[in-house]
Structure formats: structure tokens, C-alpha cells
C-alpha positions in Angstrom: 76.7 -14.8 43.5 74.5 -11.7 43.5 76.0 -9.9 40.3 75.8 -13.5 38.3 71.9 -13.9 39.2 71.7 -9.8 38.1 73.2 -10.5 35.2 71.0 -13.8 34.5 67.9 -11.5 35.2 69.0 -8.4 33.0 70.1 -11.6 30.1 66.0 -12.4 30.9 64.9 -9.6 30.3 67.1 -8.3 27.5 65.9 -11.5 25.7 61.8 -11.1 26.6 62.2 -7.7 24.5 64.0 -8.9 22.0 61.5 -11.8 21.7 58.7 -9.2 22.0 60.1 -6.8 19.1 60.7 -10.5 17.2 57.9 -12.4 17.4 54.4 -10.6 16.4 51.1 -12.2 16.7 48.6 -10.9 14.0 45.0 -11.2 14.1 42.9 -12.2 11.5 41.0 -8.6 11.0 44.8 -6.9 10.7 47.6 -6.7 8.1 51.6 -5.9 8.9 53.4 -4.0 6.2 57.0 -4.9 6.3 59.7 -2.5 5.5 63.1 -3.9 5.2 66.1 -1.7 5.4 63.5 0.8 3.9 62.5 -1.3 1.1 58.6 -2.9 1.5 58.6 -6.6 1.6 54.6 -6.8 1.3 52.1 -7.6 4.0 52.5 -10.2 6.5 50.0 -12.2 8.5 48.1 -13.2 9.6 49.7 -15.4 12.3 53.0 -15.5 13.8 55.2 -12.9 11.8 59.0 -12.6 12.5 60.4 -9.4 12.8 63.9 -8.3 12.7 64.8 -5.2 15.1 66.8 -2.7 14.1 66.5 -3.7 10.4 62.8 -3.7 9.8 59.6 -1.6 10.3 56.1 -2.5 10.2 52.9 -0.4 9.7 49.5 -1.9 11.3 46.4 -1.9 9.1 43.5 -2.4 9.9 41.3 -4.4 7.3 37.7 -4.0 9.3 35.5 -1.6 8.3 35.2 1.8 9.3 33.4 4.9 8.4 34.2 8.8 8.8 31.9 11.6 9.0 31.7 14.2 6.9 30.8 17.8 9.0 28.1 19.9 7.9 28.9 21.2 4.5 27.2 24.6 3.0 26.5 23.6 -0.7 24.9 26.0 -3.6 22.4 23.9 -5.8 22.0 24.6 -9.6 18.7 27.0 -9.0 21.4 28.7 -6.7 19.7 27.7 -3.3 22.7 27.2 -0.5 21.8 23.9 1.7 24.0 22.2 4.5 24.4 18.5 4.2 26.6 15.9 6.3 27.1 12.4 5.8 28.9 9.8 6.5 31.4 7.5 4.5 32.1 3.9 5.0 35.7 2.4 3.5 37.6 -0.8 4.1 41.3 -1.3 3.2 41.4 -4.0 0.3 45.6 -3.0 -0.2 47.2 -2.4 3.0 50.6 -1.9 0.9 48.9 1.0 -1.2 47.1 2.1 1.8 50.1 2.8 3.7 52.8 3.8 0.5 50.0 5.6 -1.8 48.7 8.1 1.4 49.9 9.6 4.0 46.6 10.5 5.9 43.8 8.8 4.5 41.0 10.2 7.0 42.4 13.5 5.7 42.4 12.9 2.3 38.8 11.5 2.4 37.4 14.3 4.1 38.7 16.8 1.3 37.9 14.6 -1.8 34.3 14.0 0.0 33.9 17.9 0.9 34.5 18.6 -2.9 33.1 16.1 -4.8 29.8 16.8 -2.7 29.8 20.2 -3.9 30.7 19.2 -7.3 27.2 17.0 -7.1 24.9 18.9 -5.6 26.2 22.0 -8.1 24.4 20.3 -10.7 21.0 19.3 -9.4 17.9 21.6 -8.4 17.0 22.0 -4.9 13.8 19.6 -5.2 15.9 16.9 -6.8 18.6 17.3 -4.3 15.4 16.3 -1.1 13.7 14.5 -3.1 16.5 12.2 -4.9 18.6 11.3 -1.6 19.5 7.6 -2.7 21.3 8.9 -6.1 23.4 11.6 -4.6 24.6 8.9 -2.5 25.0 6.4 -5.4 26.9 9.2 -7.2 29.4 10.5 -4.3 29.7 6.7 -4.1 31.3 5.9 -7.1 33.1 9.4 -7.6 34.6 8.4 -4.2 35.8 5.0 -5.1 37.1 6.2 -7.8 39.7 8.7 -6.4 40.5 6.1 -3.4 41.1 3.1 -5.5 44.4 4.4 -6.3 45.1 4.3 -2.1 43.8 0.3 -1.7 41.1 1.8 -0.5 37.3 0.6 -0.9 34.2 3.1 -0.5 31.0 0.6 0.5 28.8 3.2 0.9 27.6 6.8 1.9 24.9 8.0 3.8 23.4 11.5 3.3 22.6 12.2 7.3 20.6 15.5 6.5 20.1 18.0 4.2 18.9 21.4 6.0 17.1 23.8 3.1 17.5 27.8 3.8 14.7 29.2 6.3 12.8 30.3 4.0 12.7 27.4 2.2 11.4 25.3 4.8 8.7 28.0 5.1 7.3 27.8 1.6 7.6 23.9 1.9 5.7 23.9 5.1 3.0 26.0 3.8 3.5 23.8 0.5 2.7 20.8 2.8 -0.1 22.2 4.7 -1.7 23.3 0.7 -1.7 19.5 -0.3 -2.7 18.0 3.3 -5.9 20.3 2.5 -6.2 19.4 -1.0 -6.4 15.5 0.3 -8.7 16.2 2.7 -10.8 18.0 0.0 -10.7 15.3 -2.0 -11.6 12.5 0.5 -14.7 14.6 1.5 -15.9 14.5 -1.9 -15.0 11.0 -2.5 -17.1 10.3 0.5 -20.0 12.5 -0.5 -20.1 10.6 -3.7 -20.0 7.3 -2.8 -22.9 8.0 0.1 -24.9 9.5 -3.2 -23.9 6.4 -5.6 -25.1 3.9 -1.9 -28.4 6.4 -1.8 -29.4 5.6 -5.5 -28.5 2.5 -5.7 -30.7 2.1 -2.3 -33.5 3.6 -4.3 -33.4 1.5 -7.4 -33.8 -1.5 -5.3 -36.6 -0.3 -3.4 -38.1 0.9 -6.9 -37.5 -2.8 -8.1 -39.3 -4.6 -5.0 -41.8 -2.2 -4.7 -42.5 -2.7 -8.9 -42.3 -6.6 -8.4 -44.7 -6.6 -5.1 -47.0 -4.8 -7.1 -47.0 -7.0 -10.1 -47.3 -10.2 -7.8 -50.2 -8.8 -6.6 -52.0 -7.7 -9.5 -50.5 -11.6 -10.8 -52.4 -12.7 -7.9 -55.5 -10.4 -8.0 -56.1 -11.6 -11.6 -55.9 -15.0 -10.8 -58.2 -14.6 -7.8 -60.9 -13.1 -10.8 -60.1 -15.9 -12.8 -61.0 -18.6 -10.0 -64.1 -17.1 -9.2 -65.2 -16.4 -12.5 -64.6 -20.2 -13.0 -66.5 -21.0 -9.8 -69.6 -18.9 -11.2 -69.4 -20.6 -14.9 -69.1 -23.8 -12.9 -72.3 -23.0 -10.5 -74.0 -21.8 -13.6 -73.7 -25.2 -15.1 -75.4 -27.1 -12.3 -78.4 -24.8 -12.7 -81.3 -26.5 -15.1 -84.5 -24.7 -16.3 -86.0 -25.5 -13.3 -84.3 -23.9 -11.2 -84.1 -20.6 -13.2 -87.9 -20.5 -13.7 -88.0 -20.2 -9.7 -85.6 -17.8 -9.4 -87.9 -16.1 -12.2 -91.1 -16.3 -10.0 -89.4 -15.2 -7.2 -88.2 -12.4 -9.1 -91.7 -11.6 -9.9 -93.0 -11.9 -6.2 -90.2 -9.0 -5.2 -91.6 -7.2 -8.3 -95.0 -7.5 -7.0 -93.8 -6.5 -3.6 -92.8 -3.3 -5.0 -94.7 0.3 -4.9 -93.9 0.7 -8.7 -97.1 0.3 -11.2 -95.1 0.1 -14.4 -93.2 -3.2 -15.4 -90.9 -4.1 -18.5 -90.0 -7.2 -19.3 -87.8 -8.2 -22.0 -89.2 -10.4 -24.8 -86.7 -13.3 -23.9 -88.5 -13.4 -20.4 -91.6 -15.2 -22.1 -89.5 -17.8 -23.9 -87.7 -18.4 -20.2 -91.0 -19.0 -18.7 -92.1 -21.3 -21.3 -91.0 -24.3 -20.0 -92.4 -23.3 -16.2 -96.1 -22.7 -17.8 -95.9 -26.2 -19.9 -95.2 -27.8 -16.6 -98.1 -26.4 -14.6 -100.6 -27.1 -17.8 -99.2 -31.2 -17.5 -99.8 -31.0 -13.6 -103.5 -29.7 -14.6 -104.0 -32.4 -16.9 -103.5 -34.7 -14.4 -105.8 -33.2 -11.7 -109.0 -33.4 -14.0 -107.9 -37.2 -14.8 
């Protein structure tokens, strides 16, 4: 009774293994390559995929993507300047048959073909191009990339330059380079300023000039039209006046005359013909009296 339940459990789990060597359960992210006796029989999954022990082999691939990064590399640019650069690559298996049959060590393979092909790139641009063009070294190492790793099922999505670190030296010259053009700005923004407070000055001027010119013609405007008015008033006074009225203001011009210390007179010859009419008057009030 005891060695026929041992042998039911060791039967138990004898078949548990054999279903766990079987049976594989493949996610959607991965890929099975199936070798067969030796022979590949493609990918498999994902899902349930049925494996036969003993007779065939599988390889896992991963089809997420991943990235690996490049160490520090000491490059010489084309004006012969060395420079360190690291990076990093990002890939994604689009073959997990060629990926698996066409390389044995992809990370490996990468690494050298990046290491290379980085020096290949830099080699041909001048150290100014190399910090100031970072996007199209990356564009380039890019496609040079993808074009060696296509072969493997591989696909290169991108690279990212990390860091480019110039010589000592250079950094010096770029500092003081930097430090040259900060001062040039500020130079230029102090005179910028300076001019506009002139151009805000003159203009301030010319307006005052203009209101001070068109106050002053208002009131010369007004001025002569004040002359006007009362030379109008006068002519208009003068109008009322009659003979009369002058011939008294004659006599009382007289009386002040008379007034005067002075002993010598002259009278224009108009003065007789304005006292005409006073003296015919005075001879008709005579008239009357003897009547």
C-alpha cells in the first residue's frame, strides 16, 4: 500500500515536469524560437506553445524595447581635437529568428559597431560642429547603426549623445569665449538703451516745441481778435457821435488849453471848419434873444 501510493506520487510528479517542459505559456511582449532536432521551425507564440522534450529547443526573445549604453569613448575630431563622448542606443528585436541565428551576442556586437562607427563620425566633423550639431551625429550613428544590425532582426529607434566633454583647454577658451559675448550683449543693450532714452528725450522736445508753438499762435489768434473787437467797438462809438457832440469835446479841449501855463497855440486849419457848425448855432440862439 505504501510503495503503490509512492509510486502514484513519483508518476505525479514525473508527469507535472513533463507537462512543465511541454506546455509553455508565452506572453504577448515575447517570442519562442523553436529548434527541432537542430533544425529551426520559426517563432512560436504567443500563447500556449507545445514543446517536445528531448527533441526540441527554444530560445526566449524578448520583443520590448531596450537600450544599451555606450561607455565613454575618447574620439579625435577632423581639426584633430580628442573629445570623450557616451551615449546610449535604443533597439527592438523586429526578427527573433535572425536575432538568435544571425548573432551570437548582440549587446556585444552593438557595443563594437557603435564604438567604431562613432569614431568613424566624429573623424569627419570639426570640433564646433561636433557641440554645436548634436541632433545630426545622432541622426547619423542612427542610420549607420541600423544599417549593420538589420542583417541581425535587429531595429536601432534611436541614439542619444549623453555628453560630449572637450579637452581642458578647450573648455577654457570657450569659457572665456562665453564670458567675451555675455559682455558684448551687455554692451549692446546699454547702447540700445541709451539710444532709445535719446530718441524718448527728442521726441519729448518736439512735442513740447509743438504745444508751446501752437499756444503761442492761439494767443496771438486771440490777441488779434481782441484788437479787432475793440477797434470795432471804437468805429461803432465813433458812429453814435454827431457834430454836436464833437464841437464840445472841442470847447472842452480849448478850456484845458486855456488852463495851461503855455502862451503859444497851433491849431490846425481843419479845427475852424470843425467849429463851424458850433458858431452858426450860437449866432441862431442870438437871433432869437434880440427877437
Amino acid at each position: 500500500m505504501t510503495s503503490g501510493i509512492f509510486l502514484v506520487l513519483v508518476l505525479a510528479v514525473v508527469a507535472f515536469i513533463m507537462i512543465v517542459n511541454i506546455v509553455r505559456i508565452v506572453p504577448e511582449y515575447k517570442r519562442l524560437v523553436l529548434f527541432r532536432l537542430g533544425r529551426t521551425q520559426g517563432e512560436k507564440g504567443p500563447g500556449i506553445v507545445i514543446v517536445i522534450p528531448i527533441i526540441d529547443k527554444v530560445v526566449e526573445v524578448d520583443l520590448r524595447e531596450s537600450y544599451l549604453e555606450i561607455p565613454e569613448q575618447t574620439c579625435i575630431t577632423k581639426d584633430n581635437a580628442p573629445i570623450s563622448v557616451d551615449f546610449l542606443i535604443y533597439w527592438k528585436v523586429v526578427d527573433p529568428s535572425a536575432s538568435v541565428i544571425q548573432v551570437r551576442n548582440f549587446a556585444g556586437a552593438a557595443q563594437g559597431i557603435a564604438t567604431t562607427t562613432l569614431r568613424a563620425v566624429v573623424g569627419d566633423i570639426a570640433l564646433d560642429d561636433v557641440l554645436a550639431k548634436r541632433e545630426q551625429i545622432n541622426d547619423v550613428l542612427r542610420t549607420k547603426l541600423d544599417e549593420v544590425t538589420g542583417r541581425w532582426g535587429v531595429k536601432v529607434t534611436s541614439v542619444e549623445i549623453r555628453e560630449i566633454q572637450p579637452p581642458v583647454e578647450v573648455q577654457t577658451a570657450m569659457t572665456k569665449q562665453m564670458a567675451a559675448e555675455r559682455h558684448r550683449r551687455a554692451v549692446v543693450t546699454e547702447s540700445d538703451g541709451t539710444k532709445q532714452a535719446a530718441i524718448t528725450i527728442a521726441e519729448g522736445e518736439k512735442q513740447s516745441a509743438i504745444l508751446k508753438a501752437e499756444g503761442k499762435k492761439q494767443a496771438q489768434m486771440l490777441e488779434a481778435e481782441g484788437y479787432a473787437q475793440a477797434l470795432a467797438n471804437i468805429f461803432g462809438a465813433a458812429k453814435s457821435i454827431d457834430e454836436k457832440t464833437m464841437s464840445l469835446q472841442y470847447l472842452e479841449t480849448l478850456k484845458a488849453l486855456g488852463n495851461s501855463p503855455s502862451t503859444k497855440y497851433i491849431f490846425p486849419m481843419e479845427f475852424t471848419t470843425m467849429l463851424r457848425p458850433l458858431i452858426g448855432n450860437l449866432e441862431q440862439g442870438l437871433k432869437k434873444t434880440k427877437e
